[in-house]
N, C-alpha and C positions, 0 to 999 in steps of 0.2 A: 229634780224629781226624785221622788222614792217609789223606785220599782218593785213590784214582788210578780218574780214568775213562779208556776205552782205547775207541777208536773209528776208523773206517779214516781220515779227512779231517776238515778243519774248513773247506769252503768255505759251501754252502749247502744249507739241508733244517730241518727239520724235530726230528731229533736231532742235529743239528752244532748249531741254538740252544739245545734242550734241556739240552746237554751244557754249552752256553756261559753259560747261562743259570744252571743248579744250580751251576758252578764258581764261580760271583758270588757266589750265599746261601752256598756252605757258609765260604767267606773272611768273607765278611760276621758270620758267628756265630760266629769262632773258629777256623774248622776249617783246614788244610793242602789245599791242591785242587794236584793234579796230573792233566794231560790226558797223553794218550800220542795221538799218531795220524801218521798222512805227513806233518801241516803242513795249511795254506790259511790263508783271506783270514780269517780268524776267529783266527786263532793273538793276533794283535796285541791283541783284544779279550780272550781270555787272560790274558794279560799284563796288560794296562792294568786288569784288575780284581784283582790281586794274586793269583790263580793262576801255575802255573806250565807248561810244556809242552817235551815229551821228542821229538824227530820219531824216529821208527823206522818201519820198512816192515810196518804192520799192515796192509797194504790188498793187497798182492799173492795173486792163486791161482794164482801159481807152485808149483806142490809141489817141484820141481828145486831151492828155494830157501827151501824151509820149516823143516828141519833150522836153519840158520844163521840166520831168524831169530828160533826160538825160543829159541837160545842168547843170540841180542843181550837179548832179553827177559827171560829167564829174570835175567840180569849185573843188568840196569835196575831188576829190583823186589826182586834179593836185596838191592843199592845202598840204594833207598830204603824197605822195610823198611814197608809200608805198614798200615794196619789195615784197609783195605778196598780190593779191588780190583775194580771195575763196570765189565760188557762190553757193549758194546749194539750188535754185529754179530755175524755167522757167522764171518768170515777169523778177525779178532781173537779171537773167543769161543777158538777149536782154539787158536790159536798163544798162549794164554792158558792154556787147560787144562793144557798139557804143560807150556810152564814154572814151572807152579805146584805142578805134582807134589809137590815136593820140599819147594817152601817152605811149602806149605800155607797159605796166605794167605786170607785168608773169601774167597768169590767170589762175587760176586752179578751175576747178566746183567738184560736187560731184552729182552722181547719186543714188538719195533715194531710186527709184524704179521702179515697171514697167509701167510708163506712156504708152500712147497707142504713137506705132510709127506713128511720123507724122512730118510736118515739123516746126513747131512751138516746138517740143519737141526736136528737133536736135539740138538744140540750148547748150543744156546740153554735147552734145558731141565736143564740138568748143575751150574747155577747151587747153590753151599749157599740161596743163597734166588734165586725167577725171581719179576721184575716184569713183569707185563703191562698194558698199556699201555689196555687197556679189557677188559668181560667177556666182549665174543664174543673177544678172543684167547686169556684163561684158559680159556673154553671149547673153544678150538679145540685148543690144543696137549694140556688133558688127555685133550679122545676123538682125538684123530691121533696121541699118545702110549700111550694106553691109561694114562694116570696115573690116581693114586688122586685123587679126589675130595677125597679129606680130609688132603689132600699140604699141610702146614703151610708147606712150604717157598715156595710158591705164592700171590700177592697180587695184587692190580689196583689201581697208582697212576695216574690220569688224566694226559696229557699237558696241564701249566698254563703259564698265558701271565702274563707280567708286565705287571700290570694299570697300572703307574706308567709305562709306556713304552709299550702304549697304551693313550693315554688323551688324550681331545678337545682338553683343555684342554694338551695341549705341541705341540702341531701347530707343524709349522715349515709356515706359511704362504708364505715366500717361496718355499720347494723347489715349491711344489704350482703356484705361480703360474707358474715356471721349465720346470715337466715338462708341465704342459698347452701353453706354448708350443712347447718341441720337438717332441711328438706332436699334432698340433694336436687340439687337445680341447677345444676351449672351444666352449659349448655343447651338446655331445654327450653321448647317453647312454651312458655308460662300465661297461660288463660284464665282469669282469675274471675272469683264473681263473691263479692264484698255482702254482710249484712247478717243477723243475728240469726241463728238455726229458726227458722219457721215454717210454712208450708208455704206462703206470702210468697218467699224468694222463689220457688218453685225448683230446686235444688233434681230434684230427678229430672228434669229437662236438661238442665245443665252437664248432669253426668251423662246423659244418653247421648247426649249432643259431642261430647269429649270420645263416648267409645267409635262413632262415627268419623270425628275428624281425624283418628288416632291411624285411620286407614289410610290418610294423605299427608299425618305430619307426626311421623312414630315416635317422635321426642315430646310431642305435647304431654304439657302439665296441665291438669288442672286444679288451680287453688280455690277452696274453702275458708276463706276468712269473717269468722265471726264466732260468737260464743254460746251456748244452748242452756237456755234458762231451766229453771228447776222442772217445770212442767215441758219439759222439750227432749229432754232424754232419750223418751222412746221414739222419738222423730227421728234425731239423730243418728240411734241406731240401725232405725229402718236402712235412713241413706246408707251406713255402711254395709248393711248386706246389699242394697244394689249395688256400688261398688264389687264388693265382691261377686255378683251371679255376673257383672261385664266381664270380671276381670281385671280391674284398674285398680289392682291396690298397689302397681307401682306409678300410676299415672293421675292419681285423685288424692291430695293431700288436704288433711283439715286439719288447720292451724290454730284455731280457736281466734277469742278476739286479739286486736294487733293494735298497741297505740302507736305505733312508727306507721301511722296509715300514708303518709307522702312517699316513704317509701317502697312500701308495698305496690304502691302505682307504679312506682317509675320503675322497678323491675320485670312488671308483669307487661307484656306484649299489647295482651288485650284486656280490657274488663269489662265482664258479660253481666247484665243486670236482667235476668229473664221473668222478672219480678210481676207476679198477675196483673198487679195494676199500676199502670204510672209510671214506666221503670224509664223510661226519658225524661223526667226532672227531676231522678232522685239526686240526691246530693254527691253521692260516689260519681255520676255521672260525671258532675263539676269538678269534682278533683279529683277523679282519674286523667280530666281534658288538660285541666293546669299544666300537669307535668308530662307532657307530649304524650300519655296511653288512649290506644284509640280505644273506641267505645262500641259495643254491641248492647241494643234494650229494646225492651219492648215499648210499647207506644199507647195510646187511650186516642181516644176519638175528639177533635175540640185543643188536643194539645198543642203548646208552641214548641216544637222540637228541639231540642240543643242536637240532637244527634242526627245527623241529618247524613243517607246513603249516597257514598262517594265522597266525602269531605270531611268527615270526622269518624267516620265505623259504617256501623250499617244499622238500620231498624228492622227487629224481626216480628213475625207474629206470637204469643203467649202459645204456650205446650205446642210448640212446634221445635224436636228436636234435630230433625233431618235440616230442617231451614238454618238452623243454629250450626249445625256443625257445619255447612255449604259456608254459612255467612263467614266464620273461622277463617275456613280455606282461601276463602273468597279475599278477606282483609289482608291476612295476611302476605299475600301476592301482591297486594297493591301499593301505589307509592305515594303515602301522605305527607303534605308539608304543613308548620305552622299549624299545627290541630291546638294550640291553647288556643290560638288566637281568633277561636271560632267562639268563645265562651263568651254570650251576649253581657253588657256591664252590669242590667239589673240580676242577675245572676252571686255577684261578689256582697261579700260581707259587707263592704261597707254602706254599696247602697240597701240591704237588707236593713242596716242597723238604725240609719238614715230614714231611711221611710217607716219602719216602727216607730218611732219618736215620731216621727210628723199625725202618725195618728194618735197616739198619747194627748199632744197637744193638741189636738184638734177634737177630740173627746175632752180635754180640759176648762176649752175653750166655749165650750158648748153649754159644759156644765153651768160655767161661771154666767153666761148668755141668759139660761131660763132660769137664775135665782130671782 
Protein backbone atom coordinates (compact mmCIF):
# COMPACT_ATOMS: atom_id res chain seq x y z
CA UNK A 1 0.00 0.00 0.00
CA UNK A 2 0.87 3.77 -0.34
CA UNK A 3 0.22 5.43 2.71
CA UNK A 4 -0.13 9.15 3.25
CA UNK A 5 -0.55 10.49 6.92
CA UNK A 6 -1.39 14.24 6.96
CA UNK A 7 -0.85 16.09 10.13
CA UNK A 8 -0.36 19.86 10.98
CA UNK A 9 3.59 19.59 12.39
CA UNK A 10 6.05 17.00 13.28
CA UNK A 11 7.78 18.66 16.37
CA UNK A 12 6.54 17.10 19.57
CA UNK A 13 3.33 15.40 21.20
CA UNK A 14 2.04 12.58 21.34
CA UNK A 15 0.45 12.10 17.63
CA UNK A 16 3.73 13.78 15.85
CA UNK A 17 5.28 10.19 17.55
CA UNK A 18 2.45 8.27 16.77
CA UNK A 19 2.55 9.38 13.22
CA UNK A 20 6.37 8.95 13.48
CA UNK A 21 6.29 5.90 14.81
CA UNK A 22 3.43 3.97 12.37
CA UNK A 23 5.51 5.58 9.45
CA UNK A 24 8.54 3.10 10.62
CA UNK A 25 6.05 -0.24 10.86
CA UNK A 26 4.25 0.53 7.73
CA UNK A 27 8.16 0.81 5.73
CA UNK A 28 9.24 -1.84 7.82
CA UNK A 29 6.37 -4.54 6.32
CA UNK A 30 6.59 -3.27 2.81
CA UNK A 31 4.32 -0.55 2.78
CA UNK A 32 5.19 3.25 0.96
CA UNK A 33 4.71 5.72 4.14
CA UNK A 34 4.22 9.32 3.15
CA UNK A 35 3.91 12.12 5.91
CA UNK A 36 2.36 15.52 4.61
CA UNK A 37 2.55 18.19 7.45
CA UNK A 38 4.53 22.17 7.86
CA UNK A 39 7.84 20.24 8.86
CA UNK A 40 9.65 19.98 12.51
CA UNK A 41 12.35 18.37 14.33
CA UNK A 42 10.72 14.97 13.54
CA UNK A 43 10.77 15.33 9.74
CA UNK A 44 14.58 13.99 9.79
CA UNK A 45 13.43 10.83 11.80
CA UNK A 46 11.03 10.44 8.74
CA UNK A 47 13.33 10.22 6.63
CA UNK A 48 16.07 8.31 8.45
CA UNK A 49 13.34 5.48 8.75
CA UNK A 50 12.68 5.28 5.00
CA UNK A 51 9.38 7.21 4.91
CA UNK A 52 8.93 9.97 2.94
CA UNK A 53 7.70 13.78 3.86
CA UNK A 54 5.79 16.58 1.64
CA UNK A 55 5.91 20.18 3.80
CA UNK A 56 2.64 22.02 2.79
CA UNK A 57 0.67 24.58 5.02
CA UNK A 58 -1.72 22.10 6.70
CA UNK A 59 -1.52 23.82 10.09
CA UNK A 60 -2.84 27.40 9.14
CA UNK A 61 -6.70 28.64 10.20
CA UNK A 62 -6.34 31.26 7.84
CA UNK A 63 -9.55 30.93 5.91
CA UNK A 64 -8.24 34.06 3.68
CA UNK A 65 -5.79 31.28 2.49
CA UNK A 66 -7.72 28.03 2.48
CA UNK A 67 -8.84 28.03 -1.18
CA UNK A 68 -5.04 27.93 -2.32
CA UNK A 69 -4.18 25.56 -0.05
CA UNK A 70 -6.42 23.07 -0.85
CA UNK A 71 -5.56 23.29 -4.36
CA UNK A 72 -1.65 22.90 -3.26
CA UNK A 73 -3.14 19.58 -1.75
CA UNK A 74 -5.55 18.54 -3.84
CA UNK A 75 -1.98 18.84 -7.17
CA UNK A 76 0.03 16.62 -3.99
CA UNK A 77 -2.26 13.55 -3.83
CA UNK A 78 -3.59 13.60 -7.49
CA UNK A 79 0.72 13.40 -7.81
CA UNK A 80 0.99 10.60 -5.73
CA UNK A 81 -2.11 8.66 -6.24
CA UNK A 82 -2.21 7.12 -2.73
CA UNK A 83 -4.36 3.99 -1.54
CA UNK A 84 -4.96 5.49 1.71
CA UNK A 85 -5.06 8.82 2.95
CA UNK A 86 -5.11 9.28 7.16
CA UNK A 87 -5.95 12.59 8.94
CA UNK A 88 -5.47 13.06 12.59
CA UNK A 89 -6.38 16.90 13.02
CA UNK A 90 -9.17 19.37 12.41
CA UNK A 91 -7.30 22.10 9.96
CA UNK A 92 -5.89 19.15 7.90
CA UNK A 93 -9.00 16.98 8.23
CA UNK A 94 -11.28 20.14 5.95
CA UNK A 95 -8.31 20.95 3.79
CA UNK A 96 -8.45 17.16 3.20
CA UNK A 97 -11.95 16.70 2.55
CA UNK A 98 -12.32 19.25 -0.18
CA UNK A 99 -9.30 18.15 -2.01
CA UNK A 100 -10.40 14.86 -2.12
CA UNK A 101 -13.66 15.48 -3.48
CA UNK A 102 -12.73 14.70 -6.64
CA UNK A 103 -10.12 12.11 -6.38
CA UNK A 104 -11.92 10.12 -3.97
CA UNK A 105 -9.20 8.49 -2.27
CA UNK A 106 -10.30 6.02 0.99
CA UNK A 107 -9.99 8.60 3.85
CA UNK A 108 -9.66 7.53 7.05
CA UNK A 109 -9.19 10.32 10.20
CA UNK A 110 -8.34 9.39 13.79
CA UNK A 111 -10.02 10.92 16.82
CA UNK A 112 -7.20 12.15 19.60
CA UNK A 113 -9.68 13.36 21.81
CA UNK A 114 -12.30 15.12 23.32
CA UNK A 115 -12.72 18.31 21.35
CA UNK A 116 -15.74 20.29 22.20
CA UNK A 117 -18.72 19.20 20.00
CA UNK A 118 -19.36 21.51 17.42
CA UNK A 119 -19.40 21.74 13.79
CA UNK A 120 -16.07 22.53 12.88
CA UNK A 121 -15.00 19.42 14.81
CA UNK A 122 -17.36 17.11 12.90
CA UNK A 123 -15.28 17.13 10.45
CA UNK A 124 -13.10 14.37 12.17
CA UNK A 125 -16.11 12.19 12.01
CA UNK A 126 -16.53 12.33 7.98
CA UNK A 127 -13.70 9.75 7.85
CA UNK A 128 -14.91 6.49 5.18
CA UNK A 129 -13.62 4.71 8.37
CA UNK A 130 -12.94 7.21 12.22
CA UNK A 131 -10.33 5.75 14.55
CA UNK A 132 -10.65 6.57 17.95
CA UNK A 133 -8.19 6.54 19.94
CA UNK A 134 -10.00 4.93 23.28
CA UNK A 135 -13.75 4.10 24.13
CA UNK A 136 -14.88 7.09 26.04
CA UNK A 137 -13.86 8.98 22.69
CA UNK A 138 -16.07 6.60 20.32
CA UNK A 139 -18.40 7.14 22.87
CA UNK A 140 -18.05 10.75 23.00
CA UNK A 141 -18.30 11.69 19.34
CA UNK A 142 -21.24 9.09 18.63
CA UNK A 143 -23.63 10.84 21.41
CA UNK A 144 -22.11 14.58 20.55
CA UNK A 145 -22.78 13.35 16.96
CA UNK A 146 -25.99 11.78 17.39
CA UNK A 147 -24.25 8.75 15.29
CA UNK A 148 -25.45 5.41 14.96
CA UNK A 149 -24.23 2.94 17.38
CA UNK A 150 -23.81 0.47 14.95
CA UNK A 151 -21.93 2.90 12.53
CA UNK A 152 -19.29 0.14 11.20
CA UNK A 153 -17.37 2.88 9.96
CA UNK A 154 -16.30 3.50 13.71
CA UNK A 155 -13.34 1.67 15.66
CA UNK A 156 -11.17 2.19 18.74
CA UNK A 157 -7.35 1.46 18.19
CA UNK A 158 -5.42 2.32 21.50
CA UNK A 159 -2.60 4.65 21.32
CA UNK A 160 0.71 1.95 21.46
CA UNK A 161 4.18 2.82 22.41
CA UNK A 162 7.25 0.89 21.16
CA UNK A 163 8.15 -1.38 23.64
CA UNK A 164 11.93 -1.97 22.01
CA UNK A 165 12.64 1.73 22.48
CA UNK A 166 11.43 1.73 25.81
CA UNK A 167 12.80 -0.73 27.36
CA UNK A 168 15.22 -1.02 30.61
CA UNK A 169 17.74 -2.76 29.07
CA UNK A 170 18.77 0.16 26.14
CA UNK A 171 19.11 2.95 28.70
CA UNK A 172 21.75 5.34 27.56
CA UNK A 173 23.12 5.54 30.96
CA UNK A 174 25.80 8.25 30.29
CA UNK A 175 22.74 10.69 29.05
CA UNK A 176 21.01 10.23 32.60
CA UNK A 177 24.43 10.60 34.31
CA UNK A 178 24.83 13.97 32.15
CA UNK A 179 21.11 15.39 32.63
CA UNK A 180 21.06 14.87 36.52
CA UNK A 181 24.24 16.90 36.55
CA UNK A 182 22.84 19.83 34.61
CA UNK A 183 19.61 19.93 36.67
CA UNK A 184 21.21 18.97 39.78
CA UNK A 185 19.35 15.88 40.66
CA UNK A 186 21.27 13.80 42.28
CA UNK A 187 19.67 12.40 45.11
CA UNK A 188 16.36 13.94 44.75
CA UNK A 189 13.12 12.73 44.33
CA UNK A 190 12.37 13.38 40.87
CA UNK A 191 8.32 13.96 39.92
CA UNK A 192 8.07 14.51 36.64
CA UNK A 193 5.09 15.40 34.34
CA UNK A 194 5.92 15.07 30.45
CA UNK A 195 4.09 17.14 27.50
CA UNK A 196 4.19 20.39 25.49
CA UNK A 197 3.57 23.86 27.58
CA UNK A 198 -0.29 24.28 27.33
CA UNK A 199 -3.04 24.92 29.61
CA UNK A 200 -4.34 21.13 28.66
CA UNK A 201 -1.43 19.68 30.90
CA UNK A 202 -2.76 21.75 33.73
CA UNK A 203 0.82 22.58 34.87
CA UNK A 204 -0.33 24.89 37.99
CA UNK A 205 -1.80 21.84 39.70
CA UNK A 206 1.18 20.07 39.23
CA UNK A 207 3.30 22.92 40.81
CA UNK A 208 0.95 23.37 43.80
CA UNK A 209 0.75 19.72 44.23
CA UNK A 210 5.01 19.81 44.34
CA UNK A 211 4.92 22.94 47.04
CA UNK A 212 2.62 20.53 49.27
CA UNK A 213 4.49 17.36 48.94
CA UNK A 214 7.67 19.28 49.41
CA UNK A 215 6.31 19.44 53.25
CA UNK A 216 6.78 15.44 53.41
CA UNK A 217 9.73 14.89 50.95
CA UNK A 218 12.20 18.22 51.04
CA UNK A 219 14.24 16.73 48.27
CA UNK A 220 11.44 16.54 45.82
CA UNK A 221 11.90 17.65 42.29
CA UNK A 222 9.66 18.49 40.07
CA UNK A 223 10.29 18.18 36.38
CA UNK A 224 8.75 20.00 33.42
CA UNK A 225 9.39 18.27 30.24
CA UNK A 226 8.17 19.64 27.19
CA UNK A 227 8.62 22.68 24.75
CA UNK A 228 6.40 25.95 24.52
CA UNK A 229 5.34 26.82 21.10
CA UNK A 230 5.32 30.34 19.69
CA UNK A 231 1.91 31.18 20.96
CA UNK A 232 2.83 29.57 24.52
CA UNK A 233 5.32 32.12 25.81
CA UNK A 234 3.16 33.88 27.94
CA UNK A 235 1.90 30.58 29.55
CA UNK A 236 4.98 29.61 30.25
CA UNK A 237 5.97 32.49 31.95
CA UNK A 238 3.03 32.82 33.87
CA UNK A 239 4.09 29.19 35.34
CA UNK A 240 7.25 30.70 36.32
CA UNK A 241 6.07 33.44 38.36
CA UNK A 242 4.09 30.69 40.18
CA UNK A 243 7.02 28.93 40.77
CA UNK A 244 8.38 31.72 42.14
CA UNK A 245 5.25 33.26 44.47
CA UNK A 246 5.70 29.11 46.04
CA UNK A 247 8.96 29.41 46.10
CA UNK A 248 10.23 26.44 44.15
CA UNK A 249 12.69 27.79 41.91
CA UNK A 250 15.10 25.25 43.62
CA UNK A 251 12.51 22.46 43.35
CA UNK A 252 10.67 23.11 39.80
CA UNK A 253 12.83 22.63 36.75
CA UNK A 254 11.75 23.12 33.14
CA UNK A 255 13.70 21.39 30.65
CA UNK A 256 12.11 22.10 27.50
CA UNK A 257 11.55 19.26 25.07
CA UNK A 258 13.79 15.93 25.68
CA UNK A 259 14.32 13.29 22.75
CA UNK A 260 16.21 10.80 25.29
CA UNK A 261 12.31 10.48 26.59
CA UNK A 262 13.16 6.50 27.87
CA UNK A 263 15.34 8.08 29.86
CA UNK A 264 13.69 10.76 31.29
CA UNK A 265 11.20 7.93 32.65
CA UNK A 266 13.55 5.67 34.04
CA UNK A 267 15.13 8.36 36.20
CA UNK A 268 12.15 10.08 37.42
CA UNK A 269 10.47 8.31 40.47
CA UNK A 270 7.07 9.13 39.44
CA UNK A 271 5.26 10.69 36.34
CA UNK A 272 2.40 12.82 36.99
CA UNK A 273 -0.01 13.48 33.95
CA UNK A 274 -2.64 15.91 35.57
CA UNK A 275 -3.83 16.48 32.07
CA UNK A 276 -7.83 17.94 31.95
CA UNK A 277 -8.78 15.33 29.85
CA UNK A 278 -7.85 11.66 29.43
CA UNK A 279 -4.50 11.79 31.21
CA UNK A 280 -4.83 7.79 31.86
CA UNK A 281 -4.34 6.76 28.09
CA UNK A 282 -2.10 9.20 27.26
CA UNK A 283 1.00 7.77 25.70
CA UNK A 284 3.59 9.03 28.44
CA UNK A 285 1.35 6.91 30.55
CA UNK A 286 2.63 3.80 28.46
CA UNK A 287 6.06 4.57 28.47
CA UNK A 288 6.66 5.88 31.78
CA UNK A 289 4.97 2.06 32.70
CA UNK A 290 7.53 0.28 30.23
CA UNK A 291 10.42 1.27 32.27
CA UNK A 292 9.28 0.44 35.88
CA UNK A 293 8.00 4.72 36.68
CA UNK A 294 5.05 4.55 38.40
CA UNK A 295 2.32 6.62 37.24
CA UNK A 296 -0.05 9.39 38.76
CA UNK A 297 -3.25 10.73 36.02
CA UNK A 298 -6.23 11.78 35.89
CA UNK A 299 -9.02 9.78 34.72
CA UNK A 300 -12.37 10.69 32.19
CA UNK A 301 -15.56 8.80 32.81
CA UNK A 302 -16.23 5.54 30.43
CA UNK A 303 -12.26 5.00 30.47
CA UNK A 304 -10.32 1.67 30.57
CA UNK A 305 -7.58 2.53 32.97
CA UNK A 306 -4.05 1.55 32.58
CA UNK A 307 -3.33 3.20 35.83
CA UNK A 308 -5.11 1.60 38.18
CA UNK A 309 -4.64 2.72 42.42
CA UNK A 310 -2.45 0.33 44.24
CA UNK A 311 -0.84 -1.42 41.30
CA UNK A 312 0.74 0.79 39.04
CA UNK A 313 0.31 4.74 40.79
CA UNK A 314 -2.66 6.23 41.70
CA UNK A 315 -5.68 7.99 39.75
CA UNK A 316 -6.44 11.52 40.94
CA UNK A 317 -9.10 13.97 40.34
CA UNK A 318 -8.38 17.03 37.47
CA UNK A 319 -7.39 20.66 39.60
CA UNK A 320 -7.14 18.77 42.67
CA UNK A 321 -3.77 19.70 43.96
CA UNK A 322 -3.88 18.62 47.74
CA UNK A 323 -4.96 15.13 46.22
CA UNK A 324 -1.88 15.17 43.98
CA UNK A 325 0.63 15.93 46.46
CA UNK A 326 -1.12 13.09 49.15
CA UNK A 327 -1.10 10.77 46.04
CA UNK A 328 3.08 11.59 45.84
CA UNK A 329 3.40 10.92 49.34
CA UNK A 330 1.10 8.31 49.20
CA UNK A 331 3.18 6.32 46.08
CA UNK A 332 6.03 6.93 47.17
CA UNK A 333 5.92 4.94 50.58
CA UNK A 334 4.58 2.10 48.71
CA UNK A 335 6.02 -1.03 47.49
CA UNK A 336 5.38 -1.69 43.74
CA UNK A 337 6.51 -4.81 41.77
CA UNK A 338 6.58 -5.60 37.96
CA UNK A 339 4.65 -2.21 37.10
CA UNK A 340 5.54 -2.71 33.16
CA UNK A 341 3.97 -5.71 33.28
CA UNK A 342 0.67 -4.25 34.05
CA UNK A 343 0.67 -2.43 30.26
CA UNK A 344 -2.44 -4.25 28.65
CA UNK A 345 -0.91 -5.78 24.81
CA UNK A 346 -3.46 -3.56 22.81
CA UNK A 347 -1.56 -0.81 24.30
CA UNK A 348 2.07 -1.53 22.21
CA UNK A 349 3.10 -0.51 18.94
CA UNK A 350 2.88 -3.26 17.22
CA UNK A 351 -0.63 -4.14 17.79
CA UNK A 352 -1.48 -0.36 17.15
CA UNK A 353 0.30 -0.75 13.72
CA UNK A 354 -1.51 -4.06 13.28
CA UNK A 355 -4.83 -2.95 13.54
CA UNK A 356 -4.37 0.32 11.57
CA UNK A 357 -3.56 -1.73 8.48
CA UNK A 358 -6.58 -4.18 9.18
CA UNK A 359 -8.61 -1.09 8.72
CA UNK A 360 -6.90 0.17 5.52
CA UNK A 361 -7.68 -3.00 4.19
CA UNK A 362 -10.81 -3.32 5.20
CA UNK A 363 -11.76 0.16 3.89
CA UNK A 364 -9.98 -1.26 0.55
CA UNK A 365 -11.84 -3.98 0.50
CA UNK A 366 -14.94 -2.25 0.66
CA UNK A 367 -14.16 0.01 -1.84
CA UNK A 368 -13.19 -2.62 -4.35
CA UNK A 369 -16.92 -4.53 -3.09
CA UNK A 370 -19.29 -1.61 -4.28
CA UNK A 371 -17.47 -0.91 -7.79
Amino acid sequence: MKIVQILPELNEGGVERGTMELSREFVALGHESIVISCGGKLVSNIEADGGKHISLDVCSKNPLTALARIYKLRKVLKSLKPDIVHVRSRVPAWLTYFANKSLKIPFVTTVHGLNSISSYSRIMTKGDRVICVGEAVQEYIINGYALDNNDNRITTIQRGVDLSRFNILNIDKSFIKSFKEEHELENKYIVTSVGRITWLKDYETFIEAIAIAKLEIPNIIGLIVGGAGKGKIDYLNSLKRLVAQYNLEDNIKFTGSQSKMPEIYFLSNILVNASLKMGNVARTIIEALALDTLVIATTYEGLNDIVVDGKNGAIIETKNAKQLANKIVEVKNNNYQNVSKTIPKEYTLDMMSESTLDVYKNLLNHKRDIK
